[in-house]
GUTOR-677999 format. One record per residue (C-alpha): x negated, y negated, z negated; residue in three letters. Coordinates in steps of 0.001 Angstrom, whole numbers. Layout:
! residues N
c1 X	c2 Y	c3 Z	drenmi ALA
...
***
This chain:
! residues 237
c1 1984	c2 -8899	c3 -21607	drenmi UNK
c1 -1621	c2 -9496	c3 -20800	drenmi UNK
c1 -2628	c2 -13175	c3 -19029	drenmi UNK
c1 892	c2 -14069	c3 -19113	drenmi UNK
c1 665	c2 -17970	c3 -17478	drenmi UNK
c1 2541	c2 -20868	c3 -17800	drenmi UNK
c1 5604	c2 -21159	c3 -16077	drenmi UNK
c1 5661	c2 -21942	c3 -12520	drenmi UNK
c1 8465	c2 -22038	c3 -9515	drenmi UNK
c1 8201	c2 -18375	c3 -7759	drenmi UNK
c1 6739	c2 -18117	c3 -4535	drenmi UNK
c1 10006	c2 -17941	c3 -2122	drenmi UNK
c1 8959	c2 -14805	c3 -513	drenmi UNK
c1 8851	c2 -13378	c3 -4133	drenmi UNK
c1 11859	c2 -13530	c3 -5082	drenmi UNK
c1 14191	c2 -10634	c3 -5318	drenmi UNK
c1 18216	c2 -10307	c3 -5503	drenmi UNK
c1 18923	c2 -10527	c3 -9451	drenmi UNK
c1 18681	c2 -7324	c3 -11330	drenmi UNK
c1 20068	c2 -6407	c3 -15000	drenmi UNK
c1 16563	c2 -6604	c3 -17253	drenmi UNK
c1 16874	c2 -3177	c3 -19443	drenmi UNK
c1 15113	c2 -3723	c3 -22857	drenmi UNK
c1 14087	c2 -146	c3 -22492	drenmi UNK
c1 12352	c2 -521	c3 -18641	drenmi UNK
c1 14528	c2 2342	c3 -17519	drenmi UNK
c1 12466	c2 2375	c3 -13555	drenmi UNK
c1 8654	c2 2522	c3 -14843	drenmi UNK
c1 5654	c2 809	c3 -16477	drenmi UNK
c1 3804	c2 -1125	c3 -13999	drenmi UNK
c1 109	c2 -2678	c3 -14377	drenmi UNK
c1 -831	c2 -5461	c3 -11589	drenmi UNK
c1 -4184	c2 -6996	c3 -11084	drenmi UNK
c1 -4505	c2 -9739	c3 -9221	drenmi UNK
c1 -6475	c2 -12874	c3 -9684	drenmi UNK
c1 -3675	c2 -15773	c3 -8488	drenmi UNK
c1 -1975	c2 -16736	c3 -11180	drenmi UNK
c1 1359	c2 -17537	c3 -9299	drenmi UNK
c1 1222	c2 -14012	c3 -7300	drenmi UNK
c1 1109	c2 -12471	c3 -11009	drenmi UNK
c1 4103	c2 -14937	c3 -12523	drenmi UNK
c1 6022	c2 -13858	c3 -9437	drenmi UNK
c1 5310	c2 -10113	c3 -9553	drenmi UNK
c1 6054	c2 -10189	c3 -13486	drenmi UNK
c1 9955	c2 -11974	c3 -13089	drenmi UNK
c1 10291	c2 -10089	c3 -9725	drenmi UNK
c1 9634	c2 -6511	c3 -11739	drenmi UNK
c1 10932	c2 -7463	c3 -15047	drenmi UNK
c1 14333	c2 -8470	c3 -13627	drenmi UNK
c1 14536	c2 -4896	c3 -12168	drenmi UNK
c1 13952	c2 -3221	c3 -14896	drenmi UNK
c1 10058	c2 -2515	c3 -14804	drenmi UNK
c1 7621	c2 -3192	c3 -17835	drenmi UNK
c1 4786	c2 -5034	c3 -16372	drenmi UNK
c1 1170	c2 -5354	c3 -17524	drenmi UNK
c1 -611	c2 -8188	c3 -15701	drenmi UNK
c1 -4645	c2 -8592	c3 -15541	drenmi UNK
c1 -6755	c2 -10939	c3 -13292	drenmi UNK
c1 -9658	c2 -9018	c3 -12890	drenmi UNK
c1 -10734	c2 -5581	c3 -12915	drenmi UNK
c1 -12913	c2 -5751	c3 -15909	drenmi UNK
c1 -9954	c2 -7281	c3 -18153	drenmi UNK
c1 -8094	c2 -3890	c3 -17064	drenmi UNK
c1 -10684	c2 -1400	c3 -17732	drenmi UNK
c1 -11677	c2 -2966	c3 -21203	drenmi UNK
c1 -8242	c2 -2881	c3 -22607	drenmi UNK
c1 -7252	c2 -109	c3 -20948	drenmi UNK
c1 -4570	c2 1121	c3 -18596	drenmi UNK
c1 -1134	c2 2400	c3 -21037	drenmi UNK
c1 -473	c2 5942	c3 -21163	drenmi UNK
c1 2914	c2 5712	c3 -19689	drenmi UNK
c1 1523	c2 3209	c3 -16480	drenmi UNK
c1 3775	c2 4882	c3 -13576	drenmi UNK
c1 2180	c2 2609	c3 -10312	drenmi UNK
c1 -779	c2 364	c3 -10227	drenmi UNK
c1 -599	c2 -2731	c3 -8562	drenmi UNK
c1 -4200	c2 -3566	c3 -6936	drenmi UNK
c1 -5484	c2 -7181	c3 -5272	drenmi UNK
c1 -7903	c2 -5587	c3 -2260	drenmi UNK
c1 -9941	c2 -8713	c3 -2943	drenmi UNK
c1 -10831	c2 -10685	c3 -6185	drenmi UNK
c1 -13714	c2 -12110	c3 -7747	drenmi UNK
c1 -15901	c2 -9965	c3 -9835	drenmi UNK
c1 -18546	c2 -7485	c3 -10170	drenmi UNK
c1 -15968	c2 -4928	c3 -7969	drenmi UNK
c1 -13176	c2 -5305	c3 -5441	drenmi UNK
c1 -9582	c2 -3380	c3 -5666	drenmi UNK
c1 -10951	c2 -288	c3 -4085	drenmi UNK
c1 -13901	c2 -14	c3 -6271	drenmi UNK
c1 -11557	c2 -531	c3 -9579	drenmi UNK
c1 -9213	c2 2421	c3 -8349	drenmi UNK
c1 -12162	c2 4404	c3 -7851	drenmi UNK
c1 -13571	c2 3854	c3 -11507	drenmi UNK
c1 -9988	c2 4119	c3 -12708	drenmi UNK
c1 -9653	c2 7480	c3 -11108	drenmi UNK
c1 -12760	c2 8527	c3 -12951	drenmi UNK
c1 -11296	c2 7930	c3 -16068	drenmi UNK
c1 -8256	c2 9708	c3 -15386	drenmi UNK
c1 -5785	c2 7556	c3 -14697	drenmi UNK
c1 -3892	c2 9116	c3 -12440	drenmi UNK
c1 -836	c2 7112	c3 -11780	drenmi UNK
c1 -199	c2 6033	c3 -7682	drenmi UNK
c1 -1702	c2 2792	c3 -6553	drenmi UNK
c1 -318	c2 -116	c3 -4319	drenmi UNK
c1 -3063	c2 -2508	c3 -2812	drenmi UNK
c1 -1742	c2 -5989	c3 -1505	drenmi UNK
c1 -4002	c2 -7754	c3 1324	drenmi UNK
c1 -3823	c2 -10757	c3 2896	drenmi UNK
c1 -6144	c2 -9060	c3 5790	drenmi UNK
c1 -3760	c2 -6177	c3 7244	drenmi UNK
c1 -5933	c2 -4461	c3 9326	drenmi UNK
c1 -7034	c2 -798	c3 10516	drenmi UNK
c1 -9910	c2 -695	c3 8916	drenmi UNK
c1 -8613	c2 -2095	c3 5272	drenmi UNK
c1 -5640	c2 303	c3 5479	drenmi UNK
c1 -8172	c2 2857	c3 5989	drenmi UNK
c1 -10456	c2 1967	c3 3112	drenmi UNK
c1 -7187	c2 1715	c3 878	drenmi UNK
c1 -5980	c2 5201	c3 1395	drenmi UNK
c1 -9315	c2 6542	c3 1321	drenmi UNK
c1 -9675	c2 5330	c3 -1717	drenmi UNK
c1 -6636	c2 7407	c3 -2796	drenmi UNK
c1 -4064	c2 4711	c3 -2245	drenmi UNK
c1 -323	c2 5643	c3 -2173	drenmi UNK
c1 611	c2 2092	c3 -11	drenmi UNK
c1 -960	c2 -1156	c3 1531	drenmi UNK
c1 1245	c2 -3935	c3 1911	drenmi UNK
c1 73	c2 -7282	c3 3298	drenmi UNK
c1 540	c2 -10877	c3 1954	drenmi UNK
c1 2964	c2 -12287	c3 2306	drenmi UNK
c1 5370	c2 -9517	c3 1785	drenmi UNK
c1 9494	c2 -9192	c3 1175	drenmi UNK
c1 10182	c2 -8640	c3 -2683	drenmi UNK
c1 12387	c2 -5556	c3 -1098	drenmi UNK
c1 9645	c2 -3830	c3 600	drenmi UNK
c1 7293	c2 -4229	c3 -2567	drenmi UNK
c1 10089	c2 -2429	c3 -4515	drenmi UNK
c1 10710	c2 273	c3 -2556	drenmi UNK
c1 7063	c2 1586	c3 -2522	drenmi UNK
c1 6937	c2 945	c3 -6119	drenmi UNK
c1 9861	c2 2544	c3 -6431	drenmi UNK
c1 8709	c2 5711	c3 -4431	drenmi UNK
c1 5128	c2 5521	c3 -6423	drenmi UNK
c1 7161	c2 5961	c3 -9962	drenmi UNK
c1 8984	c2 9008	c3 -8288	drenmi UNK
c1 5562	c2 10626	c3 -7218	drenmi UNK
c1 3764	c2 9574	c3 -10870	drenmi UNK
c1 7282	c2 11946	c3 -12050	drenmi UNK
c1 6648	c2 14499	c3 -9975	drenmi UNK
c1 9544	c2 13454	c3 -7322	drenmi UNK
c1 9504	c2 14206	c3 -3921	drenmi UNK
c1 11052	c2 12621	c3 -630	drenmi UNK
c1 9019	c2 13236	c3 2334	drenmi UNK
c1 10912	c2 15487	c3 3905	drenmi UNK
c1 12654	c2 13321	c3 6083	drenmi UNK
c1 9888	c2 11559	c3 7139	drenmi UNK
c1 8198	c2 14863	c3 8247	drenmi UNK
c1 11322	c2 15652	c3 10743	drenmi UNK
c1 10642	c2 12216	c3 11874	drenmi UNK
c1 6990	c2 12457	c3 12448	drenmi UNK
c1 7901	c2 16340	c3 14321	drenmi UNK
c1 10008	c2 14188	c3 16517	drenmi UNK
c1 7322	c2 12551	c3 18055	drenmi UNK
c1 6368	c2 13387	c3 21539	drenmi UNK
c1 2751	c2 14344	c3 22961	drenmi UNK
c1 1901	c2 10910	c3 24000	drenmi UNK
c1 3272	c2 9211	c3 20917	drenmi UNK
c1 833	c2 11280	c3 18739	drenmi UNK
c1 -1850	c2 10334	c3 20913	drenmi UNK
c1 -1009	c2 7194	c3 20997	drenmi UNK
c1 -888	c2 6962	c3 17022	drenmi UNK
c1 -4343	c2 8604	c3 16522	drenmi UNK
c1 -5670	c2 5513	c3 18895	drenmi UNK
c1 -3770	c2 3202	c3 17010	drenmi UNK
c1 -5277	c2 4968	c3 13481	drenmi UNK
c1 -9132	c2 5235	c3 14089	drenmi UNK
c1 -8832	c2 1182	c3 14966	drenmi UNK
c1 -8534	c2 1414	c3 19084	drenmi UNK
c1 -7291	c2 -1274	c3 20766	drenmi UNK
c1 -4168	c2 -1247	c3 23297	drenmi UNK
c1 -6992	c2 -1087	c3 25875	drenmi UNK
c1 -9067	c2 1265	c3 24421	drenmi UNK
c1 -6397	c2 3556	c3 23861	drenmi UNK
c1 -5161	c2 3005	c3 27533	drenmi UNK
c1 -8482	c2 3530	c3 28600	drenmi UNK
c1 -9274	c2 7077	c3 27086	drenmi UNK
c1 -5061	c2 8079	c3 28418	drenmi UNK
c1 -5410	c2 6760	c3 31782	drenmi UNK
c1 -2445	c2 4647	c3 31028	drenmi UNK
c1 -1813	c2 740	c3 30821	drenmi UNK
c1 -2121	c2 -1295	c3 27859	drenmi UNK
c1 1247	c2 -2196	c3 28103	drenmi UNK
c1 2703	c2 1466	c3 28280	drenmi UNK
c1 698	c2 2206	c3 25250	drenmi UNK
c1 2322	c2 -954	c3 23395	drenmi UNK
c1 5185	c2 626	c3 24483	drenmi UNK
c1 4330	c2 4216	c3 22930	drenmi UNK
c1 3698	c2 2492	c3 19752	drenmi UNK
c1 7218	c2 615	c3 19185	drenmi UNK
c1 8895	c2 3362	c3 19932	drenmi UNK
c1 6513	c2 5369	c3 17382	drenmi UNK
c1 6982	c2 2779	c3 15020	drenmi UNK
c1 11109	c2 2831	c3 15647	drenmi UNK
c1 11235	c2 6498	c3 14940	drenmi UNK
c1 8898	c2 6748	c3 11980	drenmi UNK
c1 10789	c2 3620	c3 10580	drenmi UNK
c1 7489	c2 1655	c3 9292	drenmi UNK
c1 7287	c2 -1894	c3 9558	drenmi UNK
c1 3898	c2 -2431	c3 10578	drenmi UNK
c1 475	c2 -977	c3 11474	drenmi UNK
c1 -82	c2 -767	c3 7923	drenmi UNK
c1 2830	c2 1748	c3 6659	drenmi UNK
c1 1993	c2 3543	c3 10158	drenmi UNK
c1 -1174	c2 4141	c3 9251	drenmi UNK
c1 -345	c2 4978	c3 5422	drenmi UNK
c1 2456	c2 7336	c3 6416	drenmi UNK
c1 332	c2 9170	c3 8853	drenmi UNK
c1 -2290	c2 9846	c3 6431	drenmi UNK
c1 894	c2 11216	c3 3558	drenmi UNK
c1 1968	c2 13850	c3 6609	drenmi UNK
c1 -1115	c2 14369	c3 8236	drenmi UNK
c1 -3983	c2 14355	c3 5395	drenmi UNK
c1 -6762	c2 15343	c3 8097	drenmi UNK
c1 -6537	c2 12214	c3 10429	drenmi UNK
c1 -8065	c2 10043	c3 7423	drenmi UNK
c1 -11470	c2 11853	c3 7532	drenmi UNK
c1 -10851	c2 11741	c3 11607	drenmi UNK
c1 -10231	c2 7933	c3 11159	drenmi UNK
c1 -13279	c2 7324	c3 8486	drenmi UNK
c1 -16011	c2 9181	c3 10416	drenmi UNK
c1 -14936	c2 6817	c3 13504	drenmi UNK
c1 -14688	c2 3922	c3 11936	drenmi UNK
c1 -18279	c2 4632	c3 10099	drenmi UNK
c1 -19575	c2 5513	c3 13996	drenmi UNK
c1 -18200	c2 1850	c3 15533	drenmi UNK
c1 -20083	c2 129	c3 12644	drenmi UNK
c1 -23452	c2 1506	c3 13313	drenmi UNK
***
């Protein structure tokens, strides 16, 4: 394994129930980048333990010079690192050499307008730091099922159906980077009623945080990330 470090204690939020190590990595070949040594310790024992064979790099240039493995099932991506590129940059040059297996940026800024970037860039999840090991393995775990041809969206479709009127518009505020005020401003509603709106959007569609909201959104409904690009490119002129 590349950049493999010294051993250190795990980061507490990092570490994961104990799993049964395969020899063969039975769930997936995963490659991480990320340029803290201890976040790539922790990811490596947290992934290896459940099964995964792990790849770890600290910067994008040690990943594109040796090369991403044939069989790499779900890319692990820093937003931010020191360089000559950040995360989103890498995935895009990665993409142009055809690597085509899903990616997974982690952030330590969770806002709109990184989620945004992140799927525009062709992400398949953005997670923020710090994160439970359980939610890190479940997207990987859903990325390995896309990179072989799985599926599993179907139930989050009925969810998204089951939104009401206001809830949608609610969640398009919430996607193109509004504020509770804005939002309640453009509806003729309160700020508070629109908080409202999106718990109970965020109850039914089962996401976490603004994050997944904004990720799954953008799965179901591929036209709202142009819609949510173009305005975020307008508020920054």
């Amino acid at each position: 394994m590349a950049d493999r470090q010294h051993p250190v204690d795990l980061p507490s939020n990092l570490v994961g129930p104990p799993s049964v190590n395969d020899p063969d990595h039975p769930h997936g070949c995963v490659v991480v980048v990320d340029d803290d040594p201890h976040i790539r310790l922790a990811l490596s024992e947290l992934l290896e333990q459940h099964g995964y064979q792990v790849t770890c790099h600290a910067y994008g240039e040690s990943l594109l010079g040796r090369g991403v493995p044939p069989d790499t099932h779900c890319l692990i991506l820093d937003l931010s690192f020191p360089g000559a590129f950040d995360g989103i940059k890498l995935l895009g040059l990665l993409r142009a050499r055809r690597v085509t297996a899903p990616a997974i940026f982690l952030s330590g800024a969770g806002d709109v307008r990184s989620a945004v970037r992140a799927m525009h860039a062709g992400a398949a999840d953005f997670i923020e730091k710090p994160f439970k090991p359980e939610d890190l393995l479940t997207a990987i775990s859903q990325c390995v099922a896309i990179s072989r041809g799985g599926r599993g969206t179907d139930a989050m479709r009925a969810r998204f159906a089951s939104l009401s009127p206001r809830e949608q518009a609610v969640l398009r505020g919430v996607i193109h980077g509004l504020t509770s005020k804005e939002i309640a401003g453009r509806l003729g509603i309160s700020p508070r009623t629109v908080e409202l709106y999106r718990l109970n959007t965020m109850e039914k569609l089962k996401v976490r945080n603004v994050a997944e909201l904004v990720r799954i959104s953008f799965m179901l409904q591929p036209q709202l990330l142009h819609e949510a690009e173009l305005d975020i490119d307008l508020h920054a002129e």
